[in-house]
C-alpha positions as CSV (number, residue, x, y, z in Angstrom):
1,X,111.7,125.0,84.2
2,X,108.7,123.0,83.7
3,X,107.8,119.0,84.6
4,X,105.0,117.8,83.3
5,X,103.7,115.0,85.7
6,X,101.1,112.3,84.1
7,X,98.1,111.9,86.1
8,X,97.9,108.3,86.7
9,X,95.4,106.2,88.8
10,X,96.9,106.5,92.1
11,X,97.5,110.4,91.7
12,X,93.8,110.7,90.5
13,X,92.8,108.7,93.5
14,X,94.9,110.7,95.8
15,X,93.1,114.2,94.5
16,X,89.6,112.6,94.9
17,X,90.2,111.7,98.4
18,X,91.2,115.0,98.9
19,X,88.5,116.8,97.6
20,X,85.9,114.1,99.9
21,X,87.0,115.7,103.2
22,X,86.6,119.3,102.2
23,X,83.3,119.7,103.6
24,X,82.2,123.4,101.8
25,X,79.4,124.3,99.8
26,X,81.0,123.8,96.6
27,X,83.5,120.7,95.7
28,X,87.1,122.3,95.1
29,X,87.9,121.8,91.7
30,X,89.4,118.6,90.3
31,X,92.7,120.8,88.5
32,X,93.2,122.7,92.4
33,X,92.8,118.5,93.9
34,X,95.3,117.4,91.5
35,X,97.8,120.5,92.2
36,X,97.7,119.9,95.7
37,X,98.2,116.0,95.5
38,X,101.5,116.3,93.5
39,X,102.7,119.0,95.9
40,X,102.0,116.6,99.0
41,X,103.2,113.5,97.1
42,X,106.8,115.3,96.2
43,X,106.6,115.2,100.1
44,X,105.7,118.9,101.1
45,X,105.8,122.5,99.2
46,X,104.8,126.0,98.3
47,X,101.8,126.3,95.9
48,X,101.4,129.8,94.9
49,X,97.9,131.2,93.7
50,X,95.8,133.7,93.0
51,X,93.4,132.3,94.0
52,X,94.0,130.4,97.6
53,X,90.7,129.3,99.1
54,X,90.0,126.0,97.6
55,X,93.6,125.5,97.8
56,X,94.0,125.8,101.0
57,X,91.0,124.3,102.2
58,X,92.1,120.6,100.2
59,X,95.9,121.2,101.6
60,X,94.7,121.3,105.4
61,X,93.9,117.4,104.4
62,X,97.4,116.5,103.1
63,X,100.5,113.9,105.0
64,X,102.8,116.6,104.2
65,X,103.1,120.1,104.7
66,X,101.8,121.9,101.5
67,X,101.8,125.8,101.6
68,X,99.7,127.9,100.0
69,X,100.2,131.6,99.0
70,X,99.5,134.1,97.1
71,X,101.1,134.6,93.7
């Protein structure tokens, strides 16, 4: 199953914030913010990747506990 979540203001705000206090060479990407905001918002998950880096660099930053692994 699938849910397609609308990126409103205060999601897109949340992801942005997120991506401020990685400090890396590079900005994580805006899609990998956004993934990690809904998975801390829904109050904690599993994210699974293929690519984890960025990902788990912007979920060290979340209230809840978001998990990242490898797909």
């Amino acid at each position: 199953m699938c849910e397609i979540i609308p990126v409103g203001g205060d999601l897109a705000r949340h992801a942005a914030v997120l991506r401020s206090q990685v400090k890396t060479r590079r900005s994580p990407s805006a899609v990998d913010a956004i993934v990690v905001a809904v998975a801390d918002r829904a109050g904690g998950a599993t994210v699974l990747s293929s690519d984890v880096g960025d990902l788990r660099a912007l979920a060290g930053h979340t209230t809840h506990e978001v998990r990242v692994e490898s797909a």
